[in-house]
FIGUNU-725233 format. One record per residue (C-alpha): residue number from 1; residue in one letter; x, y, z. Coordinates in nm, 2 decimals. Layout:
% FIGUNU-725233
BAPA    k  r      xx      yy      zz
BAPA  NUM  A       X       Y       Z
...
This chain:
% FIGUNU-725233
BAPA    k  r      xx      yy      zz
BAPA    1  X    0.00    0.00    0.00
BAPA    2  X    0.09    0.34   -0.10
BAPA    3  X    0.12    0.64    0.15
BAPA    4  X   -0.07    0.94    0.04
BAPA    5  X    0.11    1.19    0.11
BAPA    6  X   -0.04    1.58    0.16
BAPA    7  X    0.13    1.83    0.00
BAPA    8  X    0.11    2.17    0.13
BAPA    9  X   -0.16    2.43   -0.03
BAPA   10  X   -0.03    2.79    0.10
BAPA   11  X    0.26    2.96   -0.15
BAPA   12  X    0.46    2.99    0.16
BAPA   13  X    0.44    2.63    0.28
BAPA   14  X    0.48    2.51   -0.06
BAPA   15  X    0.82    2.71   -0.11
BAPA   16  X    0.97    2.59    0.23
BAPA   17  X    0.84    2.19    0.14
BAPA   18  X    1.02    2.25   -0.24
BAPA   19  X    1.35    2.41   -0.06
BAPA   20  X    1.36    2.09    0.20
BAPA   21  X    1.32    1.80   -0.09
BAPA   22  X    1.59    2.00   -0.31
BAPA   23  X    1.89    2.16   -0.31
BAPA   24  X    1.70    2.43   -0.24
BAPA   25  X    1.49    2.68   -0.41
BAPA   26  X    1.56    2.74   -0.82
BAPA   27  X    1.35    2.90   -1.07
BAPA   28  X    1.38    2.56   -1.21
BAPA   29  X    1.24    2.34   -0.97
BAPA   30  X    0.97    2.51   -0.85
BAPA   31  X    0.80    2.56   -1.20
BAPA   32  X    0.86    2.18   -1.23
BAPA   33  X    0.64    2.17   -0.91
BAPA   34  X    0.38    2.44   -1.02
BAPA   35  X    0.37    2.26   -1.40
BAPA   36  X    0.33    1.87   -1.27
BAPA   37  X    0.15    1.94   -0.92
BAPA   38  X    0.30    1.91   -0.59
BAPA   39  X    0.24    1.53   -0.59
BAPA   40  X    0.29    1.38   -0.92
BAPA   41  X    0.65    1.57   -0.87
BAPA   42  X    0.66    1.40   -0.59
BAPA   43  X    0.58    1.08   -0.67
BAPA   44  X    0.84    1.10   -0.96
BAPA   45  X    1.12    1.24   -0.73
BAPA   46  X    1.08    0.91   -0.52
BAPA   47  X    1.06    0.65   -0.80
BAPA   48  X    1.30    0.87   -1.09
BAPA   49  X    1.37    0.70   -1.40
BAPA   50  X    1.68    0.66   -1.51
BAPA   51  X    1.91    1.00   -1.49
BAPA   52  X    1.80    1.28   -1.72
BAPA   53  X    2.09    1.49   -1.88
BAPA   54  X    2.14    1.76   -1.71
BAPA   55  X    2.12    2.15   -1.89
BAPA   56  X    2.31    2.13   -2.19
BAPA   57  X    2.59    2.40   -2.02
BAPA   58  X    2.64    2.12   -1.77
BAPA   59  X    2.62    1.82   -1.93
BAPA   60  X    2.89    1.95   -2.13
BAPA   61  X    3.14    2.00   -1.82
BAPA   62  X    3.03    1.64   -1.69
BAPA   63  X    3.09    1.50   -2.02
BAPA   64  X    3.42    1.66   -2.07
BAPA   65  X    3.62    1.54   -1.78
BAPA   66  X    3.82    1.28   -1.71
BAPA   67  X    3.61    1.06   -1.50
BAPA   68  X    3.38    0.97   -1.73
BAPA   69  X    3.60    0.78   -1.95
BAPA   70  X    3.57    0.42   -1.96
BAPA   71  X    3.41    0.10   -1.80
BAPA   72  X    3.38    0.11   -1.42
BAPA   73  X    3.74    0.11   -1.30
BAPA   74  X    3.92    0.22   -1.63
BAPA   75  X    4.04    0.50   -1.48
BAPA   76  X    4.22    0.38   -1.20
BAPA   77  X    4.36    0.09   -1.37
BAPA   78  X    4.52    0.29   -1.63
BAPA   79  X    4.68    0.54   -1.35
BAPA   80  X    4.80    0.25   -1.18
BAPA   81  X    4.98    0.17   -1.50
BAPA   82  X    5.10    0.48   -1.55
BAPA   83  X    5.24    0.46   -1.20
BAPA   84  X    5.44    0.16   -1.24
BAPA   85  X    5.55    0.28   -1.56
BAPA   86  X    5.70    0.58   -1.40
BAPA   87  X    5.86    0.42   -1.09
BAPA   88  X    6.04    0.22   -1.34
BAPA   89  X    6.18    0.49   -1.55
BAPA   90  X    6.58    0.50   -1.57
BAPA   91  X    6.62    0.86   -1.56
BAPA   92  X    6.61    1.06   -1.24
BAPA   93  X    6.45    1.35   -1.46
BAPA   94  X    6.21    1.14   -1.66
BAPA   95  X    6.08    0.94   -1.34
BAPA   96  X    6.02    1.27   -1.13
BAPA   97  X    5.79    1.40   -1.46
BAPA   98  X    5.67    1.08   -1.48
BAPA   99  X    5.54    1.10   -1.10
BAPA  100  X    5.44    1.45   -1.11
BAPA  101  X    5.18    1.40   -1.41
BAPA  102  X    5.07    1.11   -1.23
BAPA  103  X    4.99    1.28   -0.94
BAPA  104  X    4.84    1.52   -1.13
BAPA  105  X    4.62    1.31   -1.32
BAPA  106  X    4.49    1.22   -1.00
BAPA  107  X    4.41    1.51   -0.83
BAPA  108  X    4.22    1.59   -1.12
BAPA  109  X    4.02    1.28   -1.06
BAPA  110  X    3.96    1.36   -0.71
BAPA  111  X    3.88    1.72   -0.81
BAPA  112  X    3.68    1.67   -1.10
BAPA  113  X    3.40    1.39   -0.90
BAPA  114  X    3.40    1.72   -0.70
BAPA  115  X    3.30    1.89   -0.93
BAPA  116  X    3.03    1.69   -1.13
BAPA  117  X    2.86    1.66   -0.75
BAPA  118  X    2.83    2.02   -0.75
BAPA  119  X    2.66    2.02   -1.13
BAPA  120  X    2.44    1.78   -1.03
BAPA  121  X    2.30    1.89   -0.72
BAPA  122  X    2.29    2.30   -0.91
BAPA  123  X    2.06    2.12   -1.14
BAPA  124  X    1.98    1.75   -1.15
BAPA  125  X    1.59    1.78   -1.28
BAPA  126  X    1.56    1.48   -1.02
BAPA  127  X    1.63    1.72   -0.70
BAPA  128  X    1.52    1.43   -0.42
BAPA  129  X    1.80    1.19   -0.57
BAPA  130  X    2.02    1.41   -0.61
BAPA  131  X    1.96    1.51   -0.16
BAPA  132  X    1.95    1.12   -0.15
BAPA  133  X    2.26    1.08   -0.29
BAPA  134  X    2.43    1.27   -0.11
BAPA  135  X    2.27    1.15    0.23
BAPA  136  X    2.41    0.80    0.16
BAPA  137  X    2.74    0.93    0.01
BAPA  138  X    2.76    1.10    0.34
BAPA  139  X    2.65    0.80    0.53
BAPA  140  X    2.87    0.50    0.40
BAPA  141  X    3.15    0.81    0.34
BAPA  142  X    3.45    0.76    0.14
BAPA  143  X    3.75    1.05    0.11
BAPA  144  X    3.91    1.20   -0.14
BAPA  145  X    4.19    1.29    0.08
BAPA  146  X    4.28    0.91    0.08
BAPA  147  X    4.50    0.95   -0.23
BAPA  148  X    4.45    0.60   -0.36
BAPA  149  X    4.07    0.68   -0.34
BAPA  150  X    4.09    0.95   -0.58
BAPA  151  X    4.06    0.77   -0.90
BAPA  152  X    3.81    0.54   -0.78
BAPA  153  X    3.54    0.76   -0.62
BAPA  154  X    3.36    0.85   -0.95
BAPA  155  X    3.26    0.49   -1.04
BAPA  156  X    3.19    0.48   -0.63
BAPA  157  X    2.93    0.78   -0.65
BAPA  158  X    2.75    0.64   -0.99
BAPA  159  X    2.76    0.25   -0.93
BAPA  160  X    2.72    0.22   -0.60
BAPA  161  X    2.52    0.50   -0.45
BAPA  162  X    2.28    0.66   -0.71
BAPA  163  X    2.13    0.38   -0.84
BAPA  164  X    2.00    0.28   -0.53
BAPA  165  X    1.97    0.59   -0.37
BAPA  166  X    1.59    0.56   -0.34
BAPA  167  X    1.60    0.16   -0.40
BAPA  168  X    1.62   -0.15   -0.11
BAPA  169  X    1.84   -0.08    0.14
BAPA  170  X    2.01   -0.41    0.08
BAPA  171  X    2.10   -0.37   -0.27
BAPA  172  X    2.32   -0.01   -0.18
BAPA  173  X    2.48   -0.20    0.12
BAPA  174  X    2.60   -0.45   -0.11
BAPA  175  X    2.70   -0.20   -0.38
BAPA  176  X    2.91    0.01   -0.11
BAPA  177  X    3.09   -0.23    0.06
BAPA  178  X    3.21   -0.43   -0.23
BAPA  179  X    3.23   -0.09   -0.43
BAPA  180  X    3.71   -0.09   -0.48
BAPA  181  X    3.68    0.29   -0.33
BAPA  182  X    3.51    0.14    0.00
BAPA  183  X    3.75   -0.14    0.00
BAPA  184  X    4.06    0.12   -0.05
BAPA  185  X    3.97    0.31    0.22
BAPA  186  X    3.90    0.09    0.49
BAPA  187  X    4.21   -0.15    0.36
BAPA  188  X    4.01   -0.41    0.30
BAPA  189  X    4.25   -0.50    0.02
BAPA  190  X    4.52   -0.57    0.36
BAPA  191  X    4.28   -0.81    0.49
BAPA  192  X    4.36   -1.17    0.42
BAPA  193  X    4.33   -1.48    0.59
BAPA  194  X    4.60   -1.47    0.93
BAPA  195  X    4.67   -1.13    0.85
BAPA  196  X    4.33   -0.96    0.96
BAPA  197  X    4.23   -0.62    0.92
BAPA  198  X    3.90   -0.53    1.08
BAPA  199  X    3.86   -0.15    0.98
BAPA  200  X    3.56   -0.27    0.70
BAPA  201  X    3.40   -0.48    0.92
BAPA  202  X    3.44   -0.22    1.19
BAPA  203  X    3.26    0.05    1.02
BAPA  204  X    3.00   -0.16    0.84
BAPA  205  X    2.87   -0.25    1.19
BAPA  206  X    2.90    0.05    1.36
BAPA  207  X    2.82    0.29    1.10
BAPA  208  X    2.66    0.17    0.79
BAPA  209  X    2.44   -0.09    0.99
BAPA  210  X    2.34   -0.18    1.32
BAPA  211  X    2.47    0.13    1.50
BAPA  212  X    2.71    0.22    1.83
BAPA  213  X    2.45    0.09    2.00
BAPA  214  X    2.36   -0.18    1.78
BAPA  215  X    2.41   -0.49    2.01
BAPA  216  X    2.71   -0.62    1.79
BAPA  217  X    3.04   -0.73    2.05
BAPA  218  X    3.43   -0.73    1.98
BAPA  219  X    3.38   -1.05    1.86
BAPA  220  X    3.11   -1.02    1.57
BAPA  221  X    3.38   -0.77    1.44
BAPA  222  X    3.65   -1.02    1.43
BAPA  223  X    3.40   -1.29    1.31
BAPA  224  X    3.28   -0.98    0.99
BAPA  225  X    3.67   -0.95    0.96
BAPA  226  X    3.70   -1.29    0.83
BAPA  227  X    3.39   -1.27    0.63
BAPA  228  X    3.56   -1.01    0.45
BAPA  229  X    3.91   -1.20    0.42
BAPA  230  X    3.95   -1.18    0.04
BAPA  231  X    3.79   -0.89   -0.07
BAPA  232  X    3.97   -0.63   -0.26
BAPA  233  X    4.09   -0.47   -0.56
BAPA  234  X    4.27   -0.58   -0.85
BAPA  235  X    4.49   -0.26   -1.04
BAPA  236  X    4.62   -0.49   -1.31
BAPA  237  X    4.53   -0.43   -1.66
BAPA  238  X    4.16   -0.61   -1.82
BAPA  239  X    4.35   -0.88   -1.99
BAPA  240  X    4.55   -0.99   -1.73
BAPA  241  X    4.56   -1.35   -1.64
BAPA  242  X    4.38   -1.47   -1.34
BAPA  243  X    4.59   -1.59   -1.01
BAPA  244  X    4.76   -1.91   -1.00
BAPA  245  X    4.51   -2.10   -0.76
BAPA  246  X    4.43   -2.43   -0.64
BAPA  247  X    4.20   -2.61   -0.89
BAPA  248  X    3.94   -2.64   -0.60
BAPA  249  X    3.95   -2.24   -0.59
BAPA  250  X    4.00   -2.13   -0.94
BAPA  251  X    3.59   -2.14   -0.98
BAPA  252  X    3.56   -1.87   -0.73
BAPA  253  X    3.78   -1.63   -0.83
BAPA  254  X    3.59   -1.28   -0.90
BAPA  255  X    3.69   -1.01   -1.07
BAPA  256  X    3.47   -0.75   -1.16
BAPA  257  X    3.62   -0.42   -1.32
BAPA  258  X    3.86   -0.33   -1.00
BAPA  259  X    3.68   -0.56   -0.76
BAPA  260  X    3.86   -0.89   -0.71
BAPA  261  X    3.78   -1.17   -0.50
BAPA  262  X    4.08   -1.39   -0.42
BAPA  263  X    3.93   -1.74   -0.25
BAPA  264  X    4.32   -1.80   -0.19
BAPA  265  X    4.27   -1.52    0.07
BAPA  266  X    3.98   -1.58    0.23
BAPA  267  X    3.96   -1.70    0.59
BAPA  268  X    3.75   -2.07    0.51
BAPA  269  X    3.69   -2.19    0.88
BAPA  270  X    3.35   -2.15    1.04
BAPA  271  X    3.22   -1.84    1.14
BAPA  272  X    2.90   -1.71    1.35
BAPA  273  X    2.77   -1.39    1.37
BAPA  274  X    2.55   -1.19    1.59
BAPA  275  X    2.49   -1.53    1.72
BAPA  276  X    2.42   -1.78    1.42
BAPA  277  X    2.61   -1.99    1.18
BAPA  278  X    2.70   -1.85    0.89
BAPA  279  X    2.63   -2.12    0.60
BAPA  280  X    2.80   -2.02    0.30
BAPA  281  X    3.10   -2.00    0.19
BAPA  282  X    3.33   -1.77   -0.03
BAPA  283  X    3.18   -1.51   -0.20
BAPA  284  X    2.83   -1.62   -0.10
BAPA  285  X    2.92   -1.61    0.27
BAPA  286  X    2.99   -1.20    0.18
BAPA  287  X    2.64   -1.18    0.10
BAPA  288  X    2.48   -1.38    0.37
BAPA  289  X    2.65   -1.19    0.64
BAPA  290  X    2.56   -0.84    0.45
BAPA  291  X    2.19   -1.00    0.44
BAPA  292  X    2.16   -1.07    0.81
BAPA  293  X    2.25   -0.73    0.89
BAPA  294  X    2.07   -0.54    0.64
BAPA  295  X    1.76   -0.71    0.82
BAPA  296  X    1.83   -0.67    1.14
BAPA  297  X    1.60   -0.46    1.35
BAPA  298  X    1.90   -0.26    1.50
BAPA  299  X    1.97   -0.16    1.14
BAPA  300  X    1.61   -0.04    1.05
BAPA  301  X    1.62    0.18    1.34
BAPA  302  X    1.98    0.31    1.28
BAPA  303  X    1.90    0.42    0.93
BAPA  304  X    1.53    0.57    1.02
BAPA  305  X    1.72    0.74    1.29
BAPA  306  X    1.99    0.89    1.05
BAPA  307  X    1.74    0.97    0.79
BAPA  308  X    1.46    1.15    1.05
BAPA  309  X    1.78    1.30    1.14
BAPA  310  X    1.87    1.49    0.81
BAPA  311  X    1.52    1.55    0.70
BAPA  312  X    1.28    1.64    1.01
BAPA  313  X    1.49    1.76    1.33
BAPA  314  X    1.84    1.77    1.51
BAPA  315  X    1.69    1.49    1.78
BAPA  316  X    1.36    1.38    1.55
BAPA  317  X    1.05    1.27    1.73
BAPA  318  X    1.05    0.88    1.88
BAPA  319  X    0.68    0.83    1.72
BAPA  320  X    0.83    0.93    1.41
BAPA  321  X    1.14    0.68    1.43
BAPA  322  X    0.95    0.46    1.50
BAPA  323  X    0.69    0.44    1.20
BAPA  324  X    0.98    0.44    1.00
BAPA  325  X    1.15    0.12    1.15
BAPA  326  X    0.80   -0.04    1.07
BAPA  327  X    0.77    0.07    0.70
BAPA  328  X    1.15   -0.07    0.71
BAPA  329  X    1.07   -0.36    0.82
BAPA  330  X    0.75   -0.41    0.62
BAPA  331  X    0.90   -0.33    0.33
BAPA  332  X    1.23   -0.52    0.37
BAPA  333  X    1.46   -0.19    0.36
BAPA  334  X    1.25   -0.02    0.06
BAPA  335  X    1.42    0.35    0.07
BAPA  336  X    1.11    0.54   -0.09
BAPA  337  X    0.87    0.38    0.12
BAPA  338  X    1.03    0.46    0.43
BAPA  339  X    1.05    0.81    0.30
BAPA  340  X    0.70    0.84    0.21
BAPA  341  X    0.62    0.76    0.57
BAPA  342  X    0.88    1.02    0.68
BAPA  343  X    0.77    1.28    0.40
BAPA  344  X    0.39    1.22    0.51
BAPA  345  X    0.38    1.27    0.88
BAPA  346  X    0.27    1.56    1.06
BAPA  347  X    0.64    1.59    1.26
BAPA  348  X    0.77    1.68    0.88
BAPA  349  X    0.53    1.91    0.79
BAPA  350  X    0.61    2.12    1.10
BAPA  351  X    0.93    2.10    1.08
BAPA  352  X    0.97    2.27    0.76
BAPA  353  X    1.16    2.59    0.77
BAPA  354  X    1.35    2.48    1.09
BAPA  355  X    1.62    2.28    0.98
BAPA  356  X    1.96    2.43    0.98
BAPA  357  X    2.14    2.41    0.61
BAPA  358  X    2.47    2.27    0.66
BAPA  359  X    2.73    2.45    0.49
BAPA  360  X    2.66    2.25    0.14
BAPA  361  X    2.31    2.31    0.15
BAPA  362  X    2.40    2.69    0.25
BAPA  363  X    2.63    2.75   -0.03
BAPA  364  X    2.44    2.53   -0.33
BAPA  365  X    2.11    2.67   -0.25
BAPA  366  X    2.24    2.99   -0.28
BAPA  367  X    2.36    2.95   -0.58
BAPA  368  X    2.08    2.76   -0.73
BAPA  369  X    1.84    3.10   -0.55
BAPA  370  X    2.06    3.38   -0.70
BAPA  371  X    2.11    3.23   -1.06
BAPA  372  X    1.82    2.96   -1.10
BAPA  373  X    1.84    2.76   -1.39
BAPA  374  X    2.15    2.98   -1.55
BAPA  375  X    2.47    2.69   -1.62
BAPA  376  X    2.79    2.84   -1.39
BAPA  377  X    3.08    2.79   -1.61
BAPA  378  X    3.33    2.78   -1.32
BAPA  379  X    3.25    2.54   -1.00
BAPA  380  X    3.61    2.66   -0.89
BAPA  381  X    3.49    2.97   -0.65
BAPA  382  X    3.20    2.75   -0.50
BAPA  383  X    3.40    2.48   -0.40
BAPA  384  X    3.62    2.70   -0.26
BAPA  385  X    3.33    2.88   -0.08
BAPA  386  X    3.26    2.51    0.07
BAPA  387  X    3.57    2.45    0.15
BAPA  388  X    3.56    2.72    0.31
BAPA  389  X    3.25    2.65    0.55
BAPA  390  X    3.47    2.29    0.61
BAPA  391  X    3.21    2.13    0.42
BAPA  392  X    3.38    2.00    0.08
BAPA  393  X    3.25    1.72   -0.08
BAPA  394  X    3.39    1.38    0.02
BAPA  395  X    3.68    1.61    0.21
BAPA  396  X    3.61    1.48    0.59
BAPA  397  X    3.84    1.30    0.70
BAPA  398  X    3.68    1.04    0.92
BAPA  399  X    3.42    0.81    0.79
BAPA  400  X    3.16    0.90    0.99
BAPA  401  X    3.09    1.20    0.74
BAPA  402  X    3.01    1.53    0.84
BAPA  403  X    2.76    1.58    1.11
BAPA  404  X    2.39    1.68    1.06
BAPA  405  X    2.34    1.84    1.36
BAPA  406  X    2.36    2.22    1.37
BAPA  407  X    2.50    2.24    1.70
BAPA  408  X    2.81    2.14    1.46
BAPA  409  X    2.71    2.42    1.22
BAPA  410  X    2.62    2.72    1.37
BAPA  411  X    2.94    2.88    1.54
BAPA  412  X    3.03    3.22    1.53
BAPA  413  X    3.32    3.16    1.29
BAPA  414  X    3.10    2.93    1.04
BAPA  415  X    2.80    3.27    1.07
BAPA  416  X    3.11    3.51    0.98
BAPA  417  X    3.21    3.27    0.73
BAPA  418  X    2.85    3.29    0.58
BAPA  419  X    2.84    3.65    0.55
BAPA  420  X    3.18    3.64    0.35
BAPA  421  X    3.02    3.33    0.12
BAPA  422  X    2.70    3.62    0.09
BAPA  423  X    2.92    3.91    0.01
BAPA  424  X    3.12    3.72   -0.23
BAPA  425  X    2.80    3.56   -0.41
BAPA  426  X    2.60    3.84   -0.40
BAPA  427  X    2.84    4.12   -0.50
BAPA  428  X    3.04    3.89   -0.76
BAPA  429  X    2.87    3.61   -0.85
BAPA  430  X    3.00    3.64   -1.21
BAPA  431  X    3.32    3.50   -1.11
BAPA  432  X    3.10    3.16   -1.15
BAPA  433  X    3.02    3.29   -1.51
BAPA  434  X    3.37    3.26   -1.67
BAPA  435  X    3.52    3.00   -1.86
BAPA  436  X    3.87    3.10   -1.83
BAPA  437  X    4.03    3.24   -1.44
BAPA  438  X    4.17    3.51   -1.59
BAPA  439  X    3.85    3.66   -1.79
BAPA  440  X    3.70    3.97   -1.72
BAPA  441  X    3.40    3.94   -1.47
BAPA  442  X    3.07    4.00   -1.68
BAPA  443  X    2.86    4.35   -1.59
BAPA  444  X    2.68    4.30   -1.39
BAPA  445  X    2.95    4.13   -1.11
BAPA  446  X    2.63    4.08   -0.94
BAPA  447  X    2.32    3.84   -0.96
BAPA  448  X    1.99    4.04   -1.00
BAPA  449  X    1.85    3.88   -0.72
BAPA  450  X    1.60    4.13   -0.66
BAPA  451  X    1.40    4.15   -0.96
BAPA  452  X    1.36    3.76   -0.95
BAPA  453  X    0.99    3.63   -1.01
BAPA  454  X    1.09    3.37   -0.74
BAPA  455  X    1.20    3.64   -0.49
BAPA  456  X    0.87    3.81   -0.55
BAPA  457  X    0.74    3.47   -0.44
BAPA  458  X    0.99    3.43   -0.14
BAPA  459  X    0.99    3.80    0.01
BAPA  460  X    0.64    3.79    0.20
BAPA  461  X    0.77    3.51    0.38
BAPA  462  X    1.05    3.69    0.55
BAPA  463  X    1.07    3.81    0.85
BAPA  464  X    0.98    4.21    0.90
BAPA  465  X    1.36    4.26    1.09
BAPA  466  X    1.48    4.12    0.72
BAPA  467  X    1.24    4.30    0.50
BAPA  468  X    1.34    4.66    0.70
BAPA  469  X    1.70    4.55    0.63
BAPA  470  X    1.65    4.51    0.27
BAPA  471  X    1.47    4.81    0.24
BAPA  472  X    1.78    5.00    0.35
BAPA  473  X    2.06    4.83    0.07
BAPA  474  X    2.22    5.11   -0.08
BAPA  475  X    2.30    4.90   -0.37
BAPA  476  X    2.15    4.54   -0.57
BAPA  477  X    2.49    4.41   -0.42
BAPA  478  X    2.43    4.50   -0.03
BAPA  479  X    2.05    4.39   -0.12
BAPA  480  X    2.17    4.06   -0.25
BAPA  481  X    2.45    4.04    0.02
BAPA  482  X    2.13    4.09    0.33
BAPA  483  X    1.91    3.86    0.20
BAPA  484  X    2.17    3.59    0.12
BAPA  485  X    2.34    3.69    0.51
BAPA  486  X    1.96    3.66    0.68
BAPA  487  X    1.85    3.47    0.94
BAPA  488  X    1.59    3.29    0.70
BAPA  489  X    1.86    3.20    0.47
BAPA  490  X    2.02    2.97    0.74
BAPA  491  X    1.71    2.71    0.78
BAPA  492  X    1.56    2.51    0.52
């Protein structure tokens, strides 16, 4: 059975429900809303088709970078080539170029899935996927500041978390923690039978699954450990020849683009965990283990938790939580249904508008308010505004991800950060217009905010301390500047 779910009827609800499933209000999105209805959008945005293309102006930077080149691990294969190549090099001068255009190569990598996160959240037509993405790329979170991960993280961000962004739970958990940029930076790829390494298995409990308080011991980490055992990544070229293995292993050798599965290394002696045999072996044994805990009420509640969390309130309602552990359950880990329960309860409705953005959410709905549906030629100056609010994507260095909370948002350096993000927007936002660094800024420097049909649309629902402030902007730039610095601007 299908949720209904109410969509909001006043202009001013329906702007603060559009900016909360989105990356935030765009002239875009919201006449998607206005042309299809507020719930036929809806229903599409929870069961998208396959992606759409993006604007033309964007597709075109997607399409021209280096990530994109290649089946699913190309990329990292080939540097890994080029690697070895280099080390190998005779010459003291060739081998240092070598290594620097290897290096190069992949921070471009690193920098360029950057990027193309950016262009799609500014204008995926699909806004909910493109928040769901990120929420699970946030939630099983991999670094680009583990350099190995660089290459990888592209094919990590399209094969294992998009497609099943708002599909079963199970399916993402199995696409993540096979996915080789998961593997890389846990060192999975170190973890082989008497050599154990029990960072994955670690993490998969206590963050992607169960939960800190999930009811898993010491030992059902060891026991995941050896599950594990195995699991890694394979740089060599396509056409290499597999292992020399035991004819009673040779059949379960995997590879799969960068993903290899070496039986040779895999712990084979019984295992239980969270208090039960596990009954396959090899491979399978993987994805028995993965099952068990995918299915595990302690999991259903962890991931309702994180998701009420993001989308409802700081510490979200018990009642609420709880609904969604049941649709979980019900529906055997089925994303969009636990999401229509979320998006349909009353707890959502009123929390709307009272959600602090994190710095992302700041700085992209900004952009996406003060230019709409206008292509930026130059993501450079936003993901250094990011950066700046410590919120780059796939930058933290831990992976727990960044925090949701705003008690981890709202200092008074990240507020005087803000206004510096506002000036810089709303004064010279045309440094996001050029192709080149060096080009002249367009006139005007400025985006005019204030003649906007959607700020006609947004201003009555300001506060009057914000309105007086407007009134008194001596320019479109300190107008822009005080709206985008405003107390409104900060919640979603």
């Amino acid at each position: 059975m299908t949720t209904s779910i109410p969509t909001p009827q006043d202009p001013a609800a329906r702007l603060a429900w559009i900016d909360r499933l989105s990356w935030g209000l765009s002239t875009y999105t919201v006449a998607q809303v206005e042309r299809a209805g507020a719930a036929r959008w809806l229903d599409g945005q929870l069961r998208p088709a396959p992606p759409a293309p993006l604007p033309p102006a964007a597709q075109e930077q997607v399409e021209a970078m280096s990530i994109n080149t290649g089946p699913p691990g190309a990329l990292a294969i080939r540097l890994e080539q080029e690697r070895r190549a280099a080390d190998a090099l005779p010459d003291d001068e060739a081998r240092q170029a070598a290594r620097q255009a290897y290096q190069k190569a992949m921070n471009q990598a690193g920098r360029e899935t950057q990027q193309r996160f950016l262009l799609r959240a500014l204008y995926g037509p699909d806004q909910l996927r493109e928040v769901m993405s990120w929420f699970w790329a946030n939630h099983f979170y991999v670094s680009v500041r583990k350099g190995p991960v660089r290459p990888l993280l592209a094919d990590f961000e399209d094969r294992a978390i998009r497609p099943h962004a708002l599909g079963r739970f199970r399916d993402l958990l199995g696409a993540v923690e096979l996915d080789p940029a998961m593997l890389v930076y846990l060192d999975n790829q170190q973890n082989a039978a008497g050599r154990i390494n029990e960072n994955l298995a670690r993490e998969l409990m206590e963050l992607h699954t169960l939960g800190v308080d999930g009811g898993y011991t010491q030992s059902d980490v060891q026991e995941m450990a050896r599950v594990l055992t195995g699991v890694g990544i394979n740089l060599q070229p396509a056409d290499a020849p597999p292992p020399r293995l035991p004819p009673a292993l040779a059949g379960q050798w995997v590879r799969r683009g960068a993903f290899e599965f070496n039986p040779a290394r895999h712990d084979r002696s019984p295992k239980t965990l969270l208090g039960q045999p596990l009954r396959a072996t090899g491979l399978a044994e993987v994805d028995e283990a993965l099952d068990r805990l995918a299915r595990s009420p302690a999991t259903a509640r962890h991931i309702s938790r994180r998701l009420a969390t993001y989308f409802v309130a700081d510490d979200p309602p018990p009642a609420l939580v709880e609904q969604m552990v049941q649709t979980f359950q019900r529906t055997d880990g089925d994303i969009a249904a636990v999401m229509r329960t979320l998006l349909s309860s009353p707890e959502f409705t009123a929390s709307l508008g009272r959600k602090f953005r994190d710095p992302l959410q700041y700085t992209v709905g900004a952009v996406r308010l003060a230019y709409g549906d206008r292509v930026i030629a130059d993501t450079g100056p936003l993901l250094g505004w990011v950066n700046r609010l410590g919120q780059a994507p796939y930058a933290h260095e831990t992976p727990d991800g960044y925090p949701l909370r705003q008690q981890d948002w709202a200092s008074a350096g990240q507020m005087s950060a803000r206004v510096d993000v506002a000036r810089s927007l709303g004064a010279n936002g045309a440094v996001l217009m050029r192709t080149e660094p060096r080009q002249p800024v367009e006139k005007p420097s400025y985006p005019p905010m204030a003649q906007s049909p959607l700020m006609r649309q947004l201003e009555p629902t300001l506060g009057l301390a914000t309105r007086q402030t407007l009134a008194k902007a001596a320019s479109p730039q300190d107008w822009n500047t005080y709206l985008l610095a405003s107390p409104e601007r900060m919640y979603r």
